[in-house]
C-alpha positions in Angstrom: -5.0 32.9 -7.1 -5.2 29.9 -5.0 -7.4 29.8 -1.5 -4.1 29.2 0.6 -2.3 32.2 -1.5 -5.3 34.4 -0.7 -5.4 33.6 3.3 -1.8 33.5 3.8 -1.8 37.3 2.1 -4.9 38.6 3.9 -3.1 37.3 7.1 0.3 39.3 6.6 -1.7 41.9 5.3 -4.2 42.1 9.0 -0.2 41.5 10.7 0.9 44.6 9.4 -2.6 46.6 10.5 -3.8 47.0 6.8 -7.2 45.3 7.9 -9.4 46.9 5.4 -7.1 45.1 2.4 -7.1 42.0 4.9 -10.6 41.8 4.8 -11.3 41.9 1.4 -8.8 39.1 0.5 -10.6 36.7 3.5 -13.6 37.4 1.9 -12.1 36.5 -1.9 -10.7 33.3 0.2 -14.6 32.6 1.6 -15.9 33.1 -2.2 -13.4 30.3 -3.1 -13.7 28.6 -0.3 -17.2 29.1 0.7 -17.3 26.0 4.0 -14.2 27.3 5.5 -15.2 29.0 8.3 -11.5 30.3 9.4 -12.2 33.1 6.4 -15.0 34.4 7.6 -14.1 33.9 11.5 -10.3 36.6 10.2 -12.6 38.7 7.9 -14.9 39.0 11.3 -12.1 40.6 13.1 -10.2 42.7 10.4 -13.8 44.3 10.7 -14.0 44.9 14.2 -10.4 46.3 14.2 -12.5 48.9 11.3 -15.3 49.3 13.6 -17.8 47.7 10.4 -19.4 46.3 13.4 -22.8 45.2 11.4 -20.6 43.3 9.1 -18.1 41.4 11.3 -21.2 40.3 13.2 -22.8 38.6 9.5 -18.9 37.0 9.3 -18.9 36.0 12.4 -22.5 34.4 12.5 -21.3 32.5 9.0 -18.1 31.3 10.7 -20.0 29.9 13.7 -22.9 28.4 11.4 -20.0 26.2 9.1 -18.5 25.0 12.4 -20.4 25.9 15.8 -18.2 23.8 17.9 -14.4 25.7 16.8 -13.8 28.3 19.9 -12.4 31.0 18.0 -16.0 31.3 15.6 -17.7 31.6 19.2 -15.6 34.0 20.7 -15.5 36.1 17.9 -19.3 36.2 17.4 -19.7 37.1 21.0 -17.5 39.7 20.9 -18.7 41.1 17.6 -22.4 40.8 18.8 -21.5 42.4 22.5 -19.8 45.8 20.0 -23.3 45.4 18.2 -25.0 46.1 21.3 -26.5 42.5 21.2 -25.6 42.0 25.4 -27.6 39.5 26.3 -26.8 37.5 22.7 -23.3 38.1 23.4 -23.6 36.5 27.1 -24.4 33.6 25.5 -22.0 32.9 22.8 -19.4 33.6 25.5 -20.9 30.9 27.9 -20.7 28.5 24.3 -17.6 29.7 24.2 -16.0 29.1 27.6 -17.7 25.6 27.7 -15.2 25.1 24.5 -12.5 25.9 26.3 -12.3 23.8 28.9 -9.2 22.3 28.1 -7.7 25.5 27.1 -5.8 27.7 30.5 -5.2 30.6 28.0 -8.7 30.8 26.3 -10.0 29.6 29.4 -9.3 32.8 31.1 -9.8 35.0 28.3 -13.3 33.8 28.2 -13.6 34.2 32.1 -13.1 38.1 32.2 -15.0 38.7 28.8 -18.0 37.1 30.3 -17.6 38.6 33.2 -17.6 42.1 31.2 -20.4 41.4 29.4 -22.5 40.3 32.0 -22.2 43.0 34.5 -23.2 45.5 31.0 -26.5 43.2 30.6 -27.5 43.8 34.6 -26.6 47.3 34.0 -29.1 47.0 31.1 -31.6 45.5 32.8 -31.6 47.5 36.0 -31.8 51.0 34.0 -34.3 50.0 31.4 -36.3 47.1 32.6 -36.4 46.7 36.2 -38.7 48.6 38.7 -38.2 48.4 42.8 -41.3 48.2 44.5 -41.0 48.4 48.6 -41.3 45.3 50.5 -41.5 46.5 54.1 -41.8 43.5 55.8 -37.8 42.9 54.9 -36.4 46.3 53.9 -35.5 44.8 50.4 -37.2 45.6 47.6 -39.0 43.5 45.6 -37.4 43.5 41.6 -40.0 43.3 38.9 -38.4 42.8 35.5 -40.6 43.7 32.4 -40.2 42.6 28.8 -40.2 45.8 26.7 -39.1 46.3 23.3 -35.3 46.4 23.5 -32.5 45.6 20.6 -29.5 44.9 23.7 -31.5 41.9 25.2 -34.0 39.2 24.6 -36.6 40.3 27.1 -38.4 41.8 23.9 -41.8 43.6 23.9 -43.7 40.9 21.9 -45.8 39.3 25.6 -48.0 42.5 25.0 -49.2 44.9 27.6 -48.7 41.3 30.3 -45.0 42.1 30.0 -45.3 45.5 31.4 -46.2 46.9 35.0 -48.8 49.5 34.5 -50.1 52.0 37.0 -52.4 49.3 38.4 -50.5 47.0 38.5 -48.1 49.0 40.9 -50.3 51.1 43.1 -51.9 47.6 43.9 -48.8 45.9 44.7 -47.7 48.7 47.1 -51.1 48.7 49.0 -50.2 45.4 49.3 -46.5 45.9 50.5 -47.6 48.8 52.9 -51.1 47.0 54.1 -50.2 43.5 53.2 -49.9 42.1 57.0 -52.7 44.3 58.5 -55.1 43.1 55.4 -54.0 39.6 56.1 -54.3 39.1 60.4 -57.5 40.7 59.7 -59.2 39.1 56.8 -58.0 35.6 56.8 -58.4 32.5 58.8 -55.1 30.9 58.2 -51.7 31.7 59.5 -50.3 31.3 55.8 -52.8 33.1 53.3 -53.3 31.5 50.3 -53.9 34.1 47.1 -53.9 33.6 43.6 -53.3 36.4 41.2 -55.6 36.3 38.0 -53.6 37.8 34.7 -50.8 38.6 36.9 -48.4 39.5 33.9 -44.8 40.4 35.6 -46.2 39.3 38.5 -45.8 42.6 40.7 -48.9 42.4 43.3 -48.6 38.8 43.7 -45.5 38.7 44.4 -45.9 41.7 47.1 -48.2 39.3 49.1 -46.0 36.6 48.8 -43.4 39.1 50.7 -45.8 39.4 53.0 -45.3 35.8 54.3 -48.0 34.8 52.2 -48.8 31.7 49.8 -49.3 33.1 46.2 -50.0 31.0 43.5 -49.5 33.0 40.0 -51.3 32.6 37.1 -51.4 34.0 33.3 -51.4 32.5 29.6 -48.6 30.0 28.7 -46.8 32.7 27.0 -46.1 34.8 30.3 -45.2 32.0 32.6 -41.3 32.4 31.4 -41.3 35.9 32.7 -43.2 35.4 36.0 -40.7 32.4 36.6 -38.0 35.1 36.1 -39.0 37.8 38.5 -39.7 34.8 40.8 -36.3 33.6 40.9 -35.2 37.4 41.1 -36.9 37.7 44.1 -36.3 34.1 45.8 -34.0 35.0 48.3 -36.3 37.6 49.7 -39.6 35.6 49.6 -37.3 32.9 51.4 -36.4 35.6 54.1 -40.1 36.4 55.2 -41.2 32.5 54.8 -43.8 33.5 51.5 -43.8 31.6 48.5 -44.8 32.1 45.1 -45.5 29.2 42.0 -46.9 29.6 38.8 -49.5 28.2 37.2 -51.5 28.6 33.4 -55.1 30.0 33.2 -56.8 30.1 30.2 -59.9 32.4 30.9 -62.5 31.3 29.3 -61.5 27.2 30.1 -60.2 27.5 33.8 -58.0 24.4 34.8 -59.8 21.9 36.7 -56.3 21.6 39.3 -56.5 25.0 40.0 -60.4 24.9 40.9 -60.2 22.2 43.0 -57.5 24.6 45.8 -59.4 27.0 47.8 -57.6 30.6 48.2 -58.1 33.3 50.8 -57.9 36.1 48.2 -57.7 36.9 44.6 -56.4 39.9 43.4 -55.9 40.9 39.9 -54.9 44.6 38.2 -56.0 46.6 35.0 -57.5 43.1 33.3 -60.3 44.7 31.8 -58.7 47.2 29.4 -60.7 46.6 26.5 -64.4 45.0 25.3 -62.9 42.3 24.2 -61.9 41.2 27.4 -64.9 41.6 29.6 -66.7 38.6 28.4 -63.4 36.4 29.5 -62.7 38.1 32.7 -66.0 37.4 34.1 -66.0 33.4 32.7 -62.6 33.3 35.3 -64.4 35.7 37.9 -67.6 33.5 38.1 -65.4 30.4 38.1 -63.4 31.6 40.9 -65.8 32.9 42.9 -69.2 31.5 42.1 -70.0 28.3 44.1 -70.0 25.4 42.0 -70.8 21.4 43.6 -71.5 22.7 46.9 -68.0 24.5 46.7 -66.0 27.8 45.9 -62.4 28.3 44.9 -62.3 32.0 47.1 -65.0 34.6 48.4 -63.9 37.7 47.0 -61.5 39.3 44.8 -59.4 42.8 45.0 -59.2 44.0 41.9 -57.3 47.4 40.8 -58.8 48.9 38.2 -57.7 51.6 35.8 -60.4 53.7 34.3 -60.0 54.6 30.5 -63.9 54.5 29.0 -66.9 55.4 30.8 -68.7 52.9 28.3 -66.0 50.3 28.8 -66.4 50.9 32.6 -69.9 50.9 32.2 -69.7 47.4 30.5 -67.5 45.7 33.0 -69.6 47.0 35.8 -73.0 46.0 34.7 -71.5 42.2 33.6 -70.9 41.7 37.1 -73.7 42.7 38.6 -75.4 40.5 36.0 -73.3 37.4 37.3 -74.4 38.3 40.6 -71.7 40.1 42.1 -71.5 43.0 44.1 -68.8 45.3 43.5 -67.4 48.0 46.3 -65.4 50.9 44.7 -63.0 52.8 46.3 -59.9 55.0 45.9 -56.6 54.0 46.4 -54.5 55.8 48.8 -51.9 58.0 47.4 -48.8 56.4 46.0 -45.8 58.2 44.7 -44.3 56.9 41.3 -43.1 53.4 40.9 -40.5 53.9 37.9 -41.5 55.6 35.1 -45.3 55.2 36.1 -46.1 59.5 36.7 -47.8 59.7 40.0 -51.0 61.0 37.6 -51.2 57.4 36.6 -51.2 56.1 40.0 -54.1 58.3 41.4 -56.5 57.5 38.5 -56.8 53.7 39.9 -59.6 52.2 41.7 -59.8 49.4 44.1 -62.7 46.9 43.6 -63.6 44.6 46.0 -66.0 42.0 44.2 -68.3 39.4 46.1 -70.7 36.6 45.2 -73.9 39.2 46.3 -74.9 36.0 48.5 -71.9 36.4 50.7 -70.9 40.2 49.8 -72.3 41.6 53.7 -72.0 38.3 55.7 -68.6 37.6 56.4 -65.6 39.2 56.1 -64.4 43.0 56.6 -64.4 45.0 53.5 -61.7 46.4 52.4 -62.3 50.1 53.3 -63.2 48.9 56.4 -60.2 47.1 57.2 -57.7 50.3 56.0 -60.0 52.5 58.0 -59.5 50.4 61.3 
């Protein structure tokens, strides 16, 4: 049977609601015809109409591959992908598929509301499985910190590693912060506009608290984070607009600090849970010494806050004992109690510790320490 034979019969056949029959004859037609993409664009939607979701997504992928600028190929893959589950996948093919219809009122506006549709199920997504509220007092808004866990409806995938997260450290220091934030800062700093920078800041929680504090935040992390801080900093733009803070991102490769970032001086630096492992205590104190230590007369910042989240006594031990080798002094202290911060148990919470580390030189001279300051 000729190609034109096959589609014409597949097509009266999907007409008449017979889509399984329809389906196999577009597919017949693509074995003929195997560059045709109208085939496997009608065998896509016969299989929707059959709810073979998995398979009218692999027709629909083929259709857009053979011709990625033809509308109907788009539209199709985005819906077949949005029955898949596939939201944020789907968001996309329908934005491809909108820009295609420019010229097109009908499609035009059929593309409109089924981007609108999926797009308000992919914020839905993301507020119920990836987003946590932390309190930002200084504005009555709270602060959204957007994590990258492993997730087959989006892209914001687990594969950043535990950076991607926000862990219990993570949170209980970023609501000291929120709730201590402007009493830490009139107190402990010279300048109107503190300057901080957040070592390893990952989703970029605590940093992001200070910088809704009215402060100036600089953020900082391996290349392969610095998407997902820029995120949760444009999430939270308007608000760090409101209070006059600001936050910009920068890399930091541990063990080879950049030379522009050691050249700014900073007020603070505050990190959470960096030390979770042997492996990493050797790099931690490489950035610690190079923030901190003087070096040509000068030093980037005199002290760090550091929330800490005990898991080995040895590992502890380890961490503990490299600083005081490097010639730091290290105050440790509880952190007040903090309720849950999404699906962090308040157990978590109360198991961190606040570390305030200083050059030993400089550790009594000058500034308050911390415990001092919240007891004030």
């Amino acid at each position: 049977m000729e190609v034109s034979k096959l589609a014409a019969d597949a097509t009266q056949q999907a007409e008449a609601g017979h889509f399984r029959k329809a389906a196999q004859l577009f597919a017949k037609a693509s074995q003929k015809d195997p560059k045709n993409a109208k085939h496997h664009e009608a065998r896509a939607q016969c299989l929707m109409e059959l709810d073979d979701f998995q398979e009218a997504l692999r027709s629909a992928e083929a259709a857009v591959q053979l011709d990625p600028n033809w509308l109907p190929a788009k539209a199709t893959l985005g819906r077949a992908q949005l029955n898949m589950g596939q939201l944020q996948d789907a968001v996309m093919s329908l934005e491809d598929a909108l820009r295609l219809a420019e010229h097109d009122e009908e499609w035009r506006s059929e593309m409109q509301e089924e981007l609108e549709q999926a797009r308000n199920l992919l914020e839905i997504h993301w507020s119920e499985h990836h987003d946590v509220l932390l309190p930002s007092f200084r504005c009555g808004k709270p602060l959204q910190i957007r994590q990258a866990l492993d997730c087959r409806y989006c892209r914001m995938e687990g594969e950043l590693g535990p950076g991607g997260a926000l862990w219990a450290a993570g949170a209980s220091l970023a609501t000291l912060i929120s709730t201590e934030g402007p009493r830490m800062t009139s107190m402990d700093f010279h300048a109107p506009r503190p300057t901080v920078l957040e070592l390893g800041s990952g989703t970029g929680a605590a940093g992001l608290a200070f910088a809704a504090t009215g402060a100036k935040v600089l953020l900082t992390d391996r290349q392969s984070l610095l998407p997902l801080l820029r995120l949760n900093v444009g999430l939270n733009k308007d608000l760090l607009s409101t209070v006059g803070g600001a936050a910009d991102i920068g890399e930091f490769d541990w063990l080879s600090p950049p030379e522009e970032i050691l050249r700014q001086q900073f007020d603070l630096v505050i990190g959470a849970d960096l030390v979770y492992s042997f492996a990493a205590v050797e790099p931690f104190m490489a950035a610690v010494t190079a923030l901190l230590q003087e070096r040509d007369g000068k030093k980037v910042c005199g002290r760090m806050i550091y929330a800490h989240f005990p898991r080995f006594p040895d590992l502890d031990a380890a961490m503990q004992q490299a600083l005081s080798s490097a010639g730091f002094d290290v105050q440790v202290t509880a952190m007040p109690k903090a309720a849950e911060v999404g699906n962090i148990p308040e157990e978590a919470m109360s198991r961190v510790q606040l570390l305030e580390i200083r050059p030993q030189e400089t550790s009594m001279e000058t500034e308050p320490q911390v415990q001092q300051n919240r007891e004030s």
